[in-house]
Structure formats: C-alpha cells, structure tokens
C-alpha positions as CSV (number, residue, x, y, z in Angstrom):
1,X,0.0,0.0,0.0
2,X,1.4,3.5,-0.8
3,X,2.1,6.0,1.7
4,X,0.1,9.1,0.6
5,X,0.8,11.1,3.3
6,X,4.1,13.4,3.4
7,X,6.1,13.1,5.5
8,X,9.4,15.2,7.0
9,X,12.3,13.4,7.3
10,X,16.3,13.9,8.3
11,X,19.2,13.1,6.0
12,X,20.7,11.1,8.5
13,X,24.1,10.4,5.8
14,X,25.2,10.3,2.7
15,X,27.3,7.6,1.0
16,X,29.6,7.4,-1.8
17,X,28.6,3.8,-3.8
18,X,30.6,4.2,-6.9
19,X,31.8,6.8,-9.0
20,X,29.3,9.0,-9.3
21,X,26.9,7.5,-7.0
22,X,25.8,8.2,-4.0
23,X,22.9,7.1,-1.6
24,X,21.5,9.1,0.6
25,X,19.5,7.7,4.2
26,X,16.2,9.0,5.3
27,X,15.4,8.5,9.4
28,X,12.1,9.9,11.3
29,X,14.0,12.9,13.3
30,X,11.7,11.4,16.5
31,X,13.0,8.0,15.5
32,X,9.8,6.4,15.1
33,X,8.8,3.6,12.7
34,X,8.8,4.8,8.9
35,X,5.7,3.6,6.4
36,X,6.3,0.1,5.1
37,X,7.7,-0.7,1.5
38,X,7.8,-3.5,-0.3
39,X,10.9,-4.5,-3.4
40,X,10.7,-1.6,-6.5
41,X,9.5,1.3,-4.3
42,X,10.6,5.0,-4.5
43,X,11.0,8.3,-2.7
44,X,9.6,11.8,-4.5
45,X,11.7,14.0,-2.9
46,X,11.3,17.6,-2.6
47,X,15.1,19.1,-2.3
48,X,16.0,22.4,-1.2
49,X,15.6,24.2,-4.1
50,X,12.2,23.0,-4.4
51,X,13.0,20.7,-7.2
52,X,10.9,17.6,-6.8
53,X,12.3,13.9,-8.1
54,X,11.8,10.3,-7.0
55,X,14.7,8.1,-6.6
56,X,14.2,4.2,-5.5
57,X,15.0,2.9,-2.5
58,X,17.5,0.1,-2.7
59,X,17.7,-0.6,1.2
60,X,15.8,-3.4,3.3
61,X,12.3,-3.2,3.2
62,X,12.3,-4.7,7.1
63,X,14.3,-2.3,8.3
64,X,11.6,-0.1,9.9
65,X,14.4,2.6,10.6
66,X,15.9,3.8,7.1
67,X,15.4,4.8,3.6
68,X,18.1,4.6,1.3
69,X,17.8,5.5,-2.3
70,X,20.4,5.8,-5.1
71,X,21.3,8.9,-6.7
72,X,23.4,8.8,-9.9
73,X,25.1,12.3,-10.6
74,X,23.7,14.1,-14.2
75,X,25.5,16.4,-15.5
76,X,23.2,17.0,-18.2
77,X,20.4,16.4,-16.8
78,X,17.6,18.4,-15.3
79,X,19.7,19.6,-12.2
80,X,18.0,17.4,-9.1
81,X,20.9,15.2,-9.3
82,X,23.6,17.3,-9.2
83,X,22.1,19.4,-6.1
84,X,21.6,16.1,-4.4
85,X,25.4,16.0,-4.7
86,X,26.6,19.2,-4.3
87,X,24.5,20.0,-1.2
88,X,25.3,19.3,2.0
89,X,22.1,17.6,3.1
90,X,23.5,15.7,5.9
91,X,21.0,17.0,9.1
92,X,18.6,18.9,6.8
93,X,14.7,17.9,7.2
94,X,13.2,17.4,3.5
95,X,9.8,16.3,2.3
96,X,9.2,13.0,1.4
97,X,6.1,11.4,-0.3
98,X,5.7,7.7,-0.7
99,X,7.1,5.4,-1.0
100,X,4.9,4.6,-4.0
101,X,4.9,1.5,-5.9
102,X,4.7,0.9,-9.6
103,X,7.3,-1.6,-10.2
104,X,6.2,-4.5,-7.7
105,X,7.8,-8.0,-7.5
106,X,5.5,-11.2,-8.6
107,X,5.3,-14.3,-7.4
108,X,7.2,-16.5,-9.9
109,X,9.2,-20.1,-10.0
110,X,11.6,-18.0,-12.1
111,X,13.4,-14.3,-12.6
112,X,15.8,-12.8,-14.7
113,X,17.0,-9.6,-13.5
114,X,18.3,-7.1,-16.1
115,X,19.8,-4.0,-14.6
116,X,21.8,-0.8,-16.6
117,X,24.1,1.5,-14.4
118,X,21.9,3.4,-11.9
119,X,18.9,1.0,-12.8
120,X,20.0,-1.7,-10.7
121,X,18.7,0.5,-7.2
122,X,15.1,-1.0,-7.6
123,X,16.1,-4.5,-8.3
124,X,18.3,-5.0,-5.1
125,X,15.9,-5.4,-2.6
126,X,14.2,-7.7,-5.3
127,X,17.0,-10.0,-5.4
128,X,16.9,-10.0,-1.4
129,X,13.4,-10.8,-1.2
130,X,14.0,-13.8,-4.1
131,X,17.1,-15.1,-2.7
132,X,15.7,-15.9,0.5
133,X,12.1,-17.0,-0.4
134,X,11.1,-20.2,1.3
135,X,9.8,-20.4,-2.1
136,X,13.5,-21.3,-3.3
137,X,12.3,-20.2,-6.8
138,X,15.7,-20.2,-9.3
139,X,17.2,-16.3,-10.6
140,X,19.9,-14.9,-12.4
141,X,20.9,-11.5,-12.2
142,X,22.5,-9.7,-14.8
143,X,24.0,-6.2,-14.4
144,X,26.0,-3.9,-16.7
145,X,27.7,-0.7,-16.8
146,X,30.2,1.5,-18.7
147,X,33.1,0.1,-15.9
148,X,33.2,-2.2,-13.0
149,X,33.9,1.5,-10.8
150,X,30.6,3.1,-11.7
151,X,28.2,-0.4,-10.7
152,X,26.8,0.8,-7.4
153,X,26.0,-1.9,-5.2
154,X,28.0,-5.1,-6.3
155,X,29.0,-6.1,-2.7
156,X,25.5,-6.4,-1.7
157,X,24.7,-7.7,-4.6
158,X,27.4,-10.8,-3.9
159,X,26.6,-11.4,-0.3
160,X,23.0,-11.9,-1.5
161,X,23.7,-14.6,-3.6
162,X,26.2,-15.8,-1.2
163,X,23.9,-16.4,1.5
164,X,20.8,-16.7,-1.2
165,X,19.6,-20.1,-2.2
166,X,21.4,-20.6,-5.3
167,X,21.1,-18.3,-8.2
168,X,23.7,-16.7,-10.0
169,X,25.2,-12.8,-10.4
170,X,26.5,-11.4,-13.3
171,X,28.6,-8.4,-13.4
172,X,29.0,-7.0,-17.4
173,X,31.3,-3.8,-17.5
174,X,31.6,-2.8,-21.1
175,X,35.5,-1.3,-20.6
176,X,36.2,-5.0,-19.9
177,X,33.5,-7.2,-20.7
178,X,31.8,-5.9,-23.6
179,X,27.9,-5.6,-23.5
180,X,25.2,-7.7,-22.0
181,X,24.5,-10.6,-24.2
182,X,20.6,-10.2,-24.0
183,X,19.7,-12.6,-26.1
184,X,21.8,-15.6,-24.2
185,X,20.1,-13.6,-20.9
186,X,17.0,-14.4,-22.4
187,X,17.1,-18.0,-24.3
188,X,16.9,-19.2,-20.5
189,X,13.3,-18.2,-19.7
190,X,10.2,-19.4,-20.2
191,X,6.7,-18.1,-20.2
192,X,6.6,-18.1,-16.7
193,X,9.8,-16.6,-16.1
194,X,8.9,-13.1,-14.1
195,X,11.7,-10.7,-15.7
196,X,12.6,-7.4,-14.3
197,X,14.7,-5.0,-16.4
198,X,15.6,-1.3,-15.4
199,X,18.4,1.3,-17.0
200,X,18.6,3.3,-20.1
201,X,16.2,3.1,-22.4
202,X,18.2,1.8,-25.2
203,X,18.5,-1.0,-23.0
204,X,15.0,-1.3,-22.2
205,X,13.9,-0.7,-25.9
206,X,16.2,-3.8,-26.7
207,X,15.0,-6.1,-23.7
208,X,11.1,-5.5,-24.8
209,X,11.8,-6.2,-28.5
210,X,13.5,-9.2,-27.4
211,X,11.0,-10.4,-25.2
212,X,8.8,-9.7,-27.8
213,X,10.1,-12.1,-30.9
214,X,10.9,-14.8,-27.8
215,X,7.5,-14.4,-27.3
216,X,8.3,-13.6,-23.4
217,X,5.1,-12.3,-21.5
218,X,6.4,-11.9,-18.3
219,X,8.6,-8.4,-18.7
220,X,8.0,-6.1,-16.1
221,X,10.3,-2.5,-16.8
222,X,10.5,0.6,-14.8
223,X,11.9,3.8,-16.9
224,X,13.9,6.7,-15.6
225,X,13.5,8.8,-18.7
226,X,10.3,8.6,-21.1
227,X,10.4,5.9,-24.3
228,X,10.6,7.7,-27.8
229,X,7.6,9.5,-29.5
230,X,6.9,10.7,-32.3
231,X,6.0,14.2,-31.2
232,X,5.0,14.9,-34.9
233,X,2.4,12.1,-35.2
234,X,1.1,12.4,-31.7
235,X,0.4,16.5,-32.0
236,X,-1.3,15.9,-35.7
237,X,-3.6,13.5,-33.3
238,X,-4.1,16.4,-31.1
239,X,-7.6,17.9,-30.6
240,X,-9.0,20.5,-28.0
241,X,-11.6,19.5,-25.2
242,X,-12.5,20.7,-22.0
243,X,-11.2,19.9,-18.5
244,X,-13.3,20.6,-15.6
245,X,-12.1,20.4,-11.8
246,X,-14.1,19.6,-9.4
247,X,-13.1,21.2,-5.9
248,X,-13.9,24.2,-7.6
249,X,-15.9,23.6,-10.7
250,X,-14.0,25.9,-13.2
251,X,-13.5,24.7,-16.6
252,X,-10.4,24.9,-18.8
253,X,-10.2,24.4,-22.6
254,X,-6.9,22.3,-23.3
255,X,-5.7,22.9,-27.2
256,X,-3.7,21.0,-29.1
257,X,-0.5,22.4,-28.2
258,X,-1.6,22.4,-25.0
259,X,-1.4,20.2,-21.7
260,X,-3.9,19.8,-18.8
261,X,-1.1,20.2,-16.6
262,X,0.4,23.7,-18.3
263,X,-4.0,24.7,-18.3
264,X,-4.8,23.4,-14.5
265,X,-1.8,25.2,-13.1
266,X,-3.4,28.3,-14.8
267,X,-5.8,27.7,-12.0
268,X,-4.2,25.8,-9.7
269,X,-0.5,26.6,-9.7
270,X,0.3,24.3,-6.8
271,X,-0.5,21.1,-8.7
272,X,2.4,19.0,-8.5
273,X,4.5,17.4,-11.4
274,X,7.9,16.4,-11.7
275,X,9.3,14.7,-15.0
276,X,6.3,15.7,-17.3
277,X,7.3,13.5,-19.7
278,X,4.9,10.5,-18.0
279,X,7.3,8.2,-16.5
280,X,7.7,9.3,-12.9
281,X,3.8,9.4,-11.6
282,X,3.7,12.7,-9.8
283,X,1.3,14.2,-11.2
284,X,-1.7,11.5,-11.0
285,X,-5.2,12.8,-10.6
286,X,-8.4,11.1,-10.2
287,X,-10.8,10.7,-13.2
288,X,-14.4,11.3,-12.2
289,X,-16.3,11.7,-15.6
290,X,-15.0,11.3,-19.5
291,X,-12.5,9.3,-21.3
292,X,-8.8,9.8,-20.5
293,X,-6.2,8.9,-23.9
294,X,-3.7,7.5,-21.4
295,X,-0.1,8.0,-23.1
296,X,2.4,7.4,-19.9
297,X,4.9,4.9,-19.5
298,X,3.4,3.4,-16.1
299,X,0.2,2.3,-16.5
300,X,-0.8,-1.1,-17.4
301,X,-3.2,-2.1,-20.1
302,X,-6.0,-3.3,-17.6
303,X,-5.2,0.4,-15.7
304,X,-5.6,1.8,-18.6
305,X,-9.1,0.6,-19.6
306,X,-10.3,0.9,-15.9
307,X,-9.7,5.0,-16.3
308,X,-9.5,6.1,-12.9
309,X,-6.7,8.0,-13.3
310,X,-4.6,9.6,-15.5
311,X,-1.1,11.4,-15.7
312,X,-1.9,15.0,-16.6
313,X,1.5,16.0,-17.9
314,X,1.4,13.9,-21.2
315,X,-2.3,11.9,-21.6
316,X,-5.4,13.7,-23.2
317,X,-8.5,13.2,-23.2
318,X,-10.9,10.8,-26.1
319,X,-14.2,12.4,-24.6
320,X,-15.0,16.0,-25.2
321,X,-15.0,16.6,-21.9
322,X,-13.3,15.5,-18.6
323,X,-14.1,16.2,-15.0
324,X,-11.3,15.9,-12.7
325,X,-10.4,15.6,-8.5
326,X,-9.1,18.4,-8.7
C-alpha cells in the first residue's frame, strides 16, 4: 500500500557507492517507525531548491528505521541530481512522499533480473526478497555498466547470492567485458519466467523487442526517462476538449498544443509534477467523468481501460469533456 501522506524526514548520511553514485538515508527525526515498502519502491523528494524527483530505495524493506535510495550524478540532466550531490544535506529535514509502488515484484518459479548502471537500485531489494524465499524459486541476475567502478552496489549484490539459495550474479562492464548478451540472458526463460529490467532506455527498448520475438510475456520495466515518440504524429492527433475540476468547478479548454497540466496550473498553480514526460507518476489525478487517452509509460493495459486516473502532464483526453479531482 502506498504512503500518501508526506512526511518530514532527516538526511541522517550520505554515502559514496561508486563513481558518481551516491545514496542518501532517510530517518524519522523522532526515531519512530517509517511507512512500510515493499521491493521496487521509491521516494519523491522535494530538495531544497524546491525541485521535486523520485529516486528508489535500494535498502531493506524490514528495516523499519531507514530509507536509502540511489542517486546517480547528471551532469546533463535536469539539475535534481547534481544538487543532491553538491549540497550538504546531511542534518537537513526534507519532504518525502511515498514510497509509492509501480514496479512490484510477482510471485514466480523464475526471474531474470536485467539492470543498466543506476537502474539496478530498484532491483536489489528484489533479489533480497528472491534469494531468501522459502519459495527457493531459481534467478539470475544480470548487471551492466560503462566500468566495473561506476556499478553501485556489487558487494550487496554478492553477499546476496552468497547467502541466497542458489542463483547466480552477473557483473557485465563494457571497458572489460563488452555488452550484456541479452539474447543468451534471455534463451533461459520461459513463459513463466517473471523478468525485471531497469536502466537506459536503449537498453529497455532492446530487452522488450526481445522479449517480444521470444514471445516472453512476463517483462516487467521501470523507466527513468520517457520511451521515444513521435512528437510529430502524436500532435497531428491532437484535438481540443475541456477539463473541468471539481473542488472548484472551473473549466479549462486544453488545445492541441496544450497540456492539462500547463492549463490546470493556470488555476491551480500548486499542482504537482515532476518529469512531465509521463514516466515518474507525480502528477496522478483522479478521473471522475469522461474518457482519458492515457499516453504514460506506467500504466498497465488493464489500468488503462479501468480509467481512474490519469497522468496529466502527457495523456489527453478521447471524450470532449473530462471532470477531474481536482
């Protein structure tokens, strides 16, 4: 169950993991209990600049005491990263919400675990979890990254499988090793081999192409950037329709060059949002009347049809009209 209530938490320390990595621990400032998580959750973090990103925690989900998520320095990319970083957040008191969930682990007799670089922080405390189920269910995990100095995480990663129940780690730097060999990775599953992939999407692109012509159905990705679109196809789609929200029953007109998000915050400029690109779920909203055209990268098919919510920062709407909990 998500935690949707924010909460204030201290930086208790931060922690060099590789070359640029770093994790960073969360601790109640009373020392009570924090919510309870489960394998493939994350933090949305709002830093001191006010910038506001999610990271995933990589840490025990019994430990009742910390959070620890994995932050992977960006030069180039949209700053959170780099303030993370260059700050001195060690005794600060930040705003956390979550952890949320949208990358759960499955019950399955097998898993292949595919991680890129900074996208193997979800899938460690998955491998904990599979490693020491009573279950005994078989895994391999496979991780790769530009060299063996920027993998974060490799030593838990070993004693894991070390004190798992069989199973089998592979470490893949590409300054020594080459590439992962995805298609080997993949010739061992079956259809109901659970497999978990996270990292750049090139690497996620190939996984679910693969999967595909194996005629895999058991992929399960989480994406840290938004897959490729065709912006040129998808605004010739575009059409205008109305967007009305409800706390306050004003109505907005959304055009085709337009998103609700950029219209609501007309309105409502506290609405929050993160990546607006669809991948990171911040900016969720319930659906109470109309037809949402869903176009995120984290709902499922079957969420999808249900249309109870929608991400407001890339989706549309198929109905003229939409009402909003908003």
């Amino acid at each position: 169950m998500d935690n949707t209530t924010p909460l204030s938490l201290l930086v208790r320390e931060t922690r060099y993991e590789a070359d640029g990595v770093v994790s960073v621990c969360f601790v109640d400032p009373t020392g009570a209990d924090l919510p309870k998580w489960k394998a493939g959750a994350h933090l949305e973090i709002t830093l001191p600049s006010g910038l506001v990103r999610q990271y995933s925690l990589w840490s025990n989900p019994d430990d009742p005491q910390h959070y620890r998520v994995g932050v992977l320095r960006e030069d180039r990319g949209r700053g959170g990263s780099k303030e993370i970083h260059d700050t001195g957040l060690v005794g600060r008191t930040l705003t956390v919400n979550g952890p949320r969930n949208r990358f759960e682990l499955v019950d399955a007799p097998r898993y292949i675990f595919i991680a890129g670089g900074i996208g193997v922080t979800p899938l460690v405390p998955m491998l904990s979890r599979v490693a020491r189920s009573d279950a005994n269910p078989e895994w391999s995990f496979h991780y790769g990254g530009r060299s063996r100095r920027s993998m974060a995480f490799t030593g838990v990663l070993e004693r894991l499988a070390q004190s798992g129940r069989g199973g089998m780690v592979n470490f893949v730097a590409e300054d020594s090793d080459g590439i992962l060999d995805l298609r080997g990775i993949l010739s061992a599953a079956d259809g109901e081999t659970a497999i978990y992939c996270c990292g750049p999407g090139g690497l996620i692109t190939a996984v679910e192409k693969l999967c595909e012509e194996l005629g895999l159905p058991g992929l399960h990705v989480e994406r840290f950037g938004a897959a490729p679109v065709d912006e040129s196809v998808a605004s010739a789609e575009n059409t205008t329709f109305e967007v009305e929200l409800s706390t306050t029953g004003t109505t907005v007109s959304v055009g085709p060059d337009e998103s609700i998000l950029e219209c609501v915050r007309s309105i409502v400029p506290g609405v929050p949002a993160s990546c607006e690109e669809g991948f990171c779920g911040t900016c969720e909203v319930r659906i109470l009347a109309g037809q949402a055209e869903h176009r995120d990268q984290i709902l499922t098919q079957a969420e999808q049809d249900a249309n109870e919510t929608m991400f407001i920062c890339v989706s549309r709407a198929k109905s003229p009209r939409l009402v909003l909990d908003l």
